[in-house]
C-alpha positions in Angstrom: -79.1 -175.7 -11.2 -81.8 -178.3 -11.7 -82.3 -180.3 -13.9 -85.7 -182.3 -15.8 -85.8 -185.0 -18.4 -86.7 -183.6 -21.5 -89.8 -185.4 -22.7 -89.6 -189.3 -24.2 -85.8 -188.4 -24.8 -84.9 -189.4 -21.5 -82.3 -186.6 -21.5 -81.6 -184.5 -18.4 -81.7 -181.0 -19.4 -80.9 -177.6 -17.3 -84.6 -176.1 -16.8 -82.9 -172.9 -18.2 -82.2 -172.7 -21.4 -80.1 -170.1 -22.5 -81.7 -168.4 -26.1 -79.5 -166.7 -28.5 -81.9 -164.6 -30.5 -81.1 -161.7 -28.0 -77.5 -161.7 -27.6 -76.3 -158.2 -26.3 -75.2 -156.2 -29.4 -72.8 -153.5 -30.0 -75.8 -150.7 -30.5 -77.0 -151.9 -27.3 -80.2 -150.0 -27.5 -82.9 -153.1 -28.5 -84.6 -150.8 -30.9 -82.4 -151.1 -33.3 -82.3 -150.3 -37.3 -83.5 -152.9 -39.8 -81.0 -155.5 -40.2 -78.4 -154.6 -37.3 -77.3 -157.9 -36.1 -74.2 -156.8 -35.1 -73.3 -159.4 -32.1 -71.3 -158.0 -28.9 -69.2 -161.2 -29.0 -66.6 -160.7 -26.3 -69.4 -159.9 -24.2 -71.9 -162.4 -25.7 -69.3 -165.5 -25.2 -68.7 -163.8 -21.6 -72.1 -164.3 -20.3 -72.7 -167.9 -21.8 -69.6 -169.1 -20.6 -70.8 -168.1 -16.7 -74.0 -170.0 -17.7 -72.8 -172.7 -18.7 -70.3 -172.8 -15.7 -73.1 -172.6 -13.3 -74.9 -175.0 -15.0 -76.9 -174.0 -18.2 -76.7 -177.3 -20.5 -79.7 -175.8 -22.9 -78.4 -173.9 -25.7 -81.3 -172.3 -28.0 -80.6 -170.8 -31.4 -81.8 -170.8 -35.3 -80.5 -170.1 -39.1 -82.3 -166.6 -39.0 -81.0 -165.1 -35.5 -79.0 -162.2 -35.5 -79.0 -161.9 -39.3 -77.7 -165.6 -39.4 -75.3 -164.8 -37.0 -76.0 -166.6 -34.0 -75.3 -169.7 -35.3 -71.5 -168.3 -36.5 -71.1 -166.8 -33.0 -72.4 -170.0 -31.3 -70.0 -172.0 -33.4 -66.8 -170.1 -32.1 -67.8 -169.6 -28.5 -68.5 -173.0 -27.8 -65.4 -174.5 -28.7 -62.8 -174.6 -26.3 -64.2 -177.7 -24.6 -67.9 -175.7 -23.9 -69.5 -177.9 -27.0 -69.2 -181.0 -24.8 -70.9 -179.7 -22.1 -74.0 -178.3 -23.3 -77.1 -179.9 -25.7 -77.4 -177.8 -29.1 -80.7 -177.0 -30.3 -81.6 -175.0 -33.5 -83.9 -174.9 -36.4 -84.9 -175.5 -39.7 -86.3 -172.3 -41.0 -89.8 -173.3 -42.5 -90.5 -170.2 -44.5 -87.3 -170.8 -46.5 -88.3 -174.2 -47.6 -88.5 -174.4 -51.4 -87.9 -177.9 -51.9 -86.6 -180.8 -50.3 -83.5 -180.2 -51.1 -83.0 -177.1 -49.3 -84.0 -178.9 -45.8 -80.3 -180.9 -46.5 -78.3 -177.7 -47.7 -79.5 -175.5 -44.8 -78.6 -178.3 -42.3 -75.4 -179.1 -43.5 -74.3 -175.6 -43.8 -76.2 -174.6 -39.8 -73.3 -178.1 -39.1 -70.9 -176.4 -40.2 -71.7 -172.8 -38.7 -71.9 -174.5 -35.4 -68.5 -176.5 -35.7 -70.3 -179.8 -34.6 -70.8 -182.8 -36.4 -74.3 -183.0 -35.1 -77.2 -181.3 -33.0 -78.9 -182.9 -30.2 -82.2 -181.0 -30.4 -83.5 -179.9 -34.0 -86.7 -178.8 -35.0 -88.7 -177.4 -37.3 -89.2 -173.8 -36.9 -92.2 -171.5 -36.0 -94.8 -174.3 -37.7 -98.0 -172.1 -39.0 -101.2 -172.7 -41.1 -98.5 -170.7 -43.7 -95.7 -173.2 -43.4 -96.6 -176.7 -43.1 -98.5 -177.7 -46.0 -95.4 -176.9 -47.9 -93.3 -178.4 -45.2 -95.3 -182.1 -45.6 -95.5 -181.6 -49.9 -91.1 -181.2 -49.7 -91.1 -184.5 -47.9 -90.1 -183.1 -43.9 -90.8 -186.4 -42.2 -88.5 -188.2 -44.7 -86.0 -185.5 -44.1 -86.1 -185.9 -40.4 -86.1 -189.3 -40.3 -82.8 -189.6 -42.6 -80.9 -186.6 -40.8 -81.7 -188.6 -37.6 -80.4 -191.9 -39.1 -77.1 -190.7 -40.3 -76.6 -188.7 -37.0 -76.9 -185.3 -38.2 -79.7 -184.5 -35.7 -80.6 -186.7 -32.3 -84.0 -185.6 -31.4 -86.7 -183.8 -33.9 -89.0 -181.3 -32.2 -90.5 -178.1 -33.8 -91.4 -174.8 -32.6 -95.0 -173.7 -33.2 -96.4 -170.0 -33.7 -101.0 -171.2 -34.9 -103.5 -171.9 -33.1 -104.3 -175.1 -30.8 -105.9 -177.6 -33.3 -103.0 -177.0 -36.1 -101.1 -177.8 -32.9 -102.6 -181.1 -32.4 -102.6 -182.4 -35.8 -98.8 -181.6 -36.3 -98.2 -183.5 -32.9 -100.0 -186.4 -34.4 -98.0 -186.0 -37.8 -94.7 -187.5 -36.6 -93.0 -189.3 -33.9 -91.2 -186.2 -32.5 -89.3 -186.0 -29.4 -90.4 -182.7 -28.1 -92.0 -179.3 -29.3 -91.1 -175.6 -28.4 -94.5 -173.4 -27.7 -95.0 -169.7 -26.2 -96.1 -169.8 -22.6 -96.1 -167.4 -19.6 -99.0 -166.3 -17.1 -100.2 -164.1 -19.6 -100.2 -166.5 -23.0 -102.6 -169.4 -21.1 -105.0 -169.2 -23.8 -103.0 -167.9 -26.8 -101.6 -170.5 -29.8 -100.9 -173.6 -28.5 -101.8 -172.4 -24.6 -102.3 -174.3 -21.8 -104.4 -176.6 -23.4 -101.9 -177.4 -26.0 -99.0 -178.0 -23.3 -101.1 -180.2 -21.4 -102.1 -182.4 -24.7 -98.2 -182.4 -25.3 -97.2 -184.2 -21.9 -100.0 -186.1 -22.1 -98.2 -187.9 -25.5 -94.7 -188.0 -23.4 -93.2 -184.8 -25.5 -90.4 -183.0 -23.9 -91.6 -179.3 -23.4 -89.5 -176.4 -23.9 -91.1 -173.0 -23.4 -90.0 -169.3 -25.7 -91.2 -166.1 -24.4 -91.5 -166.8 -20.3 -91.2 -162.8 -19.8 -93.1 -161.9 -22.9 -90.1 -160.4 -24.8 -88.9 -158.7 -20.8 -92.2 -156.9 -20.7 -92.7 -158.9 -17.7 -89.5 -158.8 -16.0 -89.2 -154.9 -16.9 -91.0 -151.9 -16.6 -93.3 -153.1 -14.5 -96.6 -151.0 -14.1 -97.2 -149.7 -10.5 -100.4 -151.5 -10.1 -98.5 -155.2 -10.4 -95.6 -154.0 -8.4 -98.2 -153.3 -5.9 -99.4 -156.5 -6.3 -95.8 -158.1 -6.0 -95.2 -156.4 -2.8 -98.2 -158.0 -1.2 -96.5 -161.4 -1.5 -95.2 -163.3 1.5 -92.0 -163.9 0.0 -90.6 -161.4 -2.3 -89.6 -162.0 -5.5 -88.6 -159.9 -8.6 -91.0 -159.8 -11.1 -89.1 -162.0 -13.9 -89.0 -164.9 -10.7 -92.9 -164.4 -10.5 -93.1 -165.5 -14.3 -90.2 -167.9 -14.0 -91.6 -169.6 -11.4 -95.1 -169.6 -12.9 -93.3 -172.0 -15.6 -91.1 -174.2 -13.5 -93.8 -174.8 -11.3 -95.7 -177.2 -13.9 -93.8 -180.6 -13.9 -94.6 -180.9 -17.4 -92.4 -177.9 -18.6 -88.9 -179.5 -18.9 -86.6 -176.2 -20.2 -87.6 -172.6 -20.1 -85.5 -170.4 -22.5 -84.7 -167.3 -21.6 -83.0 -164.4 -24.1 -80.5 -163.0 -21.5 -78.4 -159.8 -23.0 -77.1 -158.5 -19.4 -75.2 -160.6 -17.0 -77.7 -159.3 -14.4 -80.1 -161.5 -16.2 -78.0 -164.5 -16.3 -77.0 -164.3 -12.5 -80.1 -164.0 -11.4 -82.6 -166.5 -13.8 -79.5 -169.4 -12.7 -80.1 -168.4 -9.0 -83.8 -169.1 -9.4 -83.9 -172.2 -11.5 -82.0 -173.6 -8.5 -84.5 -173.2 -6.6 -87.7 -173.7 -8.8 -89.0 -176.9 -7.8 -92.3 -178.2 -9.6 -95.4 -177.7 -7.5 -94.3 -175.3 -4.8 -96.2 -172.3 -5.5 -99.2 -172.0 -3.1 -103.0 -171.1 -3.0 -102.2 -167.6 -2.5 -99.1 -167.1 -4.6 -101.0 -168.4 -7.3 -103.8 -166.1 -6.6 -101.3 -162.8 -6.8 -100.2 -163.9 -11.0 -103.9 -164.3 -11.4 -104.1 -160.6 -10.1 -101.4 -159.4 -11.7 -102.5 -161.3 -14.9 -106.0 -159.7 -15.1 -104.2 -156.5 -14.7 -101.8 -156.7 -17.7 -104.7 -158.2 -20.0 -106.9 -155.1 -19.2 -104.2 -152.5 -20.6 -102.3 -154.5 -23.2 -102.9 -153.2 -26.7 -99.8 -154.9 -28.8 -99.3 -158.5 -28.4 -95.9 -158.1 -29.7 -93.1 -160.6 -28.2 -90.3 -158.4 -30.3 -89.5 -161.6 -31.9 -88.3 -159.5 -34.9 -89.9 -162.5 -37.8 -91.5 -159.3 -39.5 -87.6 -157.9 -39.8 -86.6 -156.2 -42.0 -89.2 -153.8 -43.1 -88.5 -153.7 -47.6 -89.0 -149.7 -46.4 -86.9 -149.5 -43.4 -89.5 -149.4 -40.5 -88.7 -150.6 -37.2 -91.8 -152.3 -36.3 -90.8 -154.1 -33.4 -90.1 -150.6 -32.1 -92.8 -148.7 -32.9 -95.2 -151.4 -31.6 -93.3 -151.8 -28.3 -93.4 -147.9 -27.7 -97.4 -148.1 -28.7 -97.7 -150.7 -25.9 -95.8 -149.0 -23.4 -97.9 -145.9 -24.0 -101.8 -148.1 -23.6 -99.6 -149.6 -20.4 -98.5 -146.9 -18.8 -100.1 -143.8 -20.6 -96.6 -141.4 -20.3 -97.5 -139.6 -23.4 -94.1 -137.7 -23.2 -91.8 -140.0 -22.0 -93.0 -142.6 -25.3 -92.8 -139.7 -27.7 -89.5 -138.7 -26.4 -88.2 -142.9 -27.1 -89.5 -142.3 -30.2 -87.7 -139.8 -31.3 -84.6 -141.4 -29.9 -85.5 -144.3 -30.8 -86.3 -143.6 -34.7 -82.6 -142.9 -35.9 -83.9 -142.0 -39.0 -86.9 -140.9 -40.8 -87.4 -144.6 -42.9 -87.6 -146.0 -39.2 -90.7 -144.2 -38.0 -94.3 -145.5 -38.5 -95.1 -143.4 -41.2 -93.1 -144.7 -44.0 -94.6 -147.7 -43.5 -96.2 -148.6 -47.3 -98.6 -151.3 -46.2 -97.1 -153.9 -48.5 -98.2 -156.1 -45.6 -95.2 -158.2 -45.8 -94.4 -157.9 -41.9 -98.2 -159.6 -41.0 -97.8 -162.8 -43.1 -94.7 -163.1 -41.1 -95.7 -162.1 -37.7 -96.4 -165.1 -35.1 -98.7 -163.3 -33.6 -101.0 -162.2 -36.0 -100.5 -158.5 -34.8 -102.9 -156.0 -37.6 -98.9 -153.9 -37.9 -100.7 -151.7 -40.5 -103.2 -150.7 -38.4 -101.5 -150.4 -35.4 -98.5 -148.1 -37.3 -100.7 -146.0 -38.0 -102.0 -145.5 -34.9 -98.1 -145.6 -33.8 -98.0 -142.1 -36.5 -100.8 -140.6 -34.4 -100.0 -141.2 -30.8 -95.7 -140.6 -31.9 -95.5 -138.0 -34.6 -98.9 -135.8 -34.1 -100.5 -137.2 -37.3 
């Protein structure tokens, strides 16, 4: 495993970071009913522990994963001795911010979920033109700074789902240690971007990256025109290293999270971030993610990550399911094969687009600003022949 300093913090952290927002479940399919959160633990604890034994000393989670139960799971698999050798990170949820007072309560009961008397990393979640003007009015600096002071927390950060100048005026806001922003060969220009990681290093803030595969659509089903892109490389490399490395190859990047549900994953993203070594890609390697790049941004339709923020659906629709199918099928245009997942998919007729009541609720929570109404609709069309 190697290892970067995270930022100002000075803090040597494993350039994997293990996230817990897609722990493998007991319904193991990942379109799952609204509200299933149910946690394969045995499993779950199984595959951290190997990361963490092979070097992982990033571990990612927040109040809302998993229904609120990441944190409880994270709490009991890490004890045993596991809590001393890794750096917790997790989040103050900033759509649940009332009042100041609920910034104290929701810490103090995440400590206690956790079983630790402190967490190294905290930040401030999924900051958005939505979120932190009532963040600043409920006092969050003053919060931050007294959680740090009596040890609650050792570094402030925060995560951020706007655009690039919001990003730059909350970086000015407060002496943080480091931010979380979305990044991977495809995201270069989207939120934060490029331009926002560069004007983060720039002011000595450690770096961590969320959705490096873009929710697995890069590591997984993998059209034939960028495996045939892949192939043409000198070395060969499986198309979640081709994004991994993308990342690591930026000295500025300090931890890449990655949601791994399969011990496949884990065995193979720790194999590579031993390897990953800042500035190795060449002229022609970089060339080939351009390529494959272009190609994605040509056929993508949905910019859903599968983050799950617009869960659950007040009427039952799976949204991050429908949306997922609706990309596969502009992807990879198998009009049968998507309607058949759909079917399959859709355990039940409040799951399927066309329940949907366009209350709108899921798009003032959605990250990335994703038109759900429309595109459900179109999801009814293309799915259920309407």
């Amino acid at each position: 495993m190697l290892y970067r300093k995270l930022g100002r913090t000075g803090v040597d952290v494993s350039i994997l970071g293990f996230g817990c927002m897609r722990l493998p479940l007991i319904k193991s399919d990942q379109a799952l009913p609204a509200g299933n959160a149910a946690i394969d633990e045995p499993e779950a604890a199984r595959i951290l522990h190997w990361a963490i034994d092979n070097g992982v000393n990033y571990i990612d989670t927040a109040y809302p994963y998993h229904g609120g139960n990441s944190e409880l799971f994270l709490g009991r698999a890490l004890q045993g001795g596991y809590r001393q050798k890794v750096y917790l990170a997790t989040k103050l949820p900033g759509r649940l911010i009332k009042s100041r007072k609920d910034m104290d309560r929701i810490l103090n009961e995440q400590l206690e979920k956790l079983q630790t008397g402190f967490i190294d990393f905290y930040l401030v979640q999924a900051v958005s033109e939505s979120t932190w003007p009532g963040l600043v009015d409920n006092n969050v600096f003053e919060f931050l700074d007294n959680a740090l002071a009596d040890g609650r927390i050792r570094y402030a950060g925060f995560s951020f789902h706007s655009e690039l100048p919001l990003f730059k005026d909350v970086v000015n806001a407060y002496d943080w240690s480091f931010c979380q922003i979305q990044y991977n060969y495809l995201d270069e220009n989207f939120q934060a971007g490029k331009a926002g990681l560069e004007y983060a290093v720039e002011r000595d803030l450690g770096v961590v990256i969320m959705e490096p595969l873009r929710g697995g659509k890069l590591a997984s089903d993998v059209p034939p025109g960028v495996e045939q892109i892949w192939r043409r490389a000198k070395t060969k490399r499986s198309p979640a290293e081709w994004a991994l490395r993308f990342l690591w190859d930026h000295p500025g990047i300090s931890v890449v999270l990655s949601g791994m549900s399969l011990m496949e994953q884990v065995v193979e993203n720790v194999r590579i971030a031993g390897q990953a070594l800042p500035n190795t890609l060449n002229t022609e390697e970089k060339e080939l993610i351009e390529e494959a790049k272009k190609y994605y941004l040509s056929r993508t339709k949905v910019n859903c990550t599968r983050c799950r923020y617009c869960m659950p659906c007040p009427v039952g629709v799976n949204i991050p399911g429908c949306l997922s199918l609706l990309d596969n099928l502009h992807i990879f245009g198998e009009v049968k094969t998507n309607r058949m997942f759909y079917k399959m998919y859709m355990s039940s007729d409040e799951e399927k687009a066309s329940n949907c009541a366009e209350c709108g609720e899921c798009e003032k929570k959605c990250p990335q600003n994703i038109p759900i109404r429309l595109l459900l609709k179109e999801a009814v069309k293309a799915f259920e022949g309407k």
